[in-house]
C-alpha distance (Angstrom), angle and dihedral (degrees) to the residues before:
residue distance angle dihedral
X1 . . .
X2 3.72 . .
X3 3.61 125.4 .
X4 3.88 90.4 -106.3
X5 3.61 98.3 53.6
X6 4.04 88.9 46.8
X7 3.88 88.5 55.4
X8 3.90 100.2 47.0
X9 3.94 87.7 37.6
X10 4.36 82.8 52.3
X11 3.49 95.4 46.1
X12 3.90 96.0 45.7
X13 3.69 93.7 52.2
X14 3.87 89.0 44.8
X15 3.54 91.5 57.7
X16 3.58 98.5 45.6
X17 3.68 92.9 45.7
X18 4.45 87.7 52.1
X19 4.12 87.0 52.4
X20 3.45 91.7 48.4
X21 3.99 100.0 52.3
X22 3.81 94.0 39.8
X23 3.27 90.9 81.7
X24 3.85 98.3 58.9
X25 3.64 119.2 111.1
X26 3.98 92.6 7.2
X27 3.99 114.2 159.5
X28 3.70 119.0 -160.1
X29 3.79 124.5 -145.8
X30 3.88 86.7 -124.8
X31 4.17 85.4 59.5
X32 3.83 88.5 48.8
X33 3.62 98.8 46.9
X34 4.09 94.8 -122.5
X35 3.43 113.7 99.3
X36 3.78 120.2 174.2
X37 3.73 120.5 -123.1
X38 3.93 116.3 -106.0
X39 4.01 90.6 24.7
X40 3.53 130.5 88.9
X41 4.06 125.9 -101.1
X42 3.73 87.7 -118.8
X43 4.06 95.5 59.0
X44 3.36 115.5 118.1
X45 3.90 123.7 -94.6
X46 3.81 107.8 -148.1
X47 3.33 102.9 -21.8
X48 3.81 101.8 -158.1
X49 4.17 99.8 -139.4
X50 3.97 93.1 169.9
């Protein structure tokens, strides 16, 4: 494998691995009750990005 293909096959599996932890321990306003006006109940409430 050349050192090309090891980087974009790295960075591909780093990105999917970051979109599928984001959305660990997400709350939505629906689950606490407080939903904004002009958004939907599923929106996220805090979201926690860093």
């Amino acid at each position: 494998m050349s050192w090309v293909s090891f980087i974009a096959l790295f960075f591909a599996t780093w990105w999917v691995v970051l979109f599928a932890v984001l959305p660990f321990s997400l709350r939505t306003q629906d689950e606490d009750k407080d939903v904004t006006l002009g958004t939907v109940p599923s929106a996220p409430r805090g979201p926690h990005m860093l």
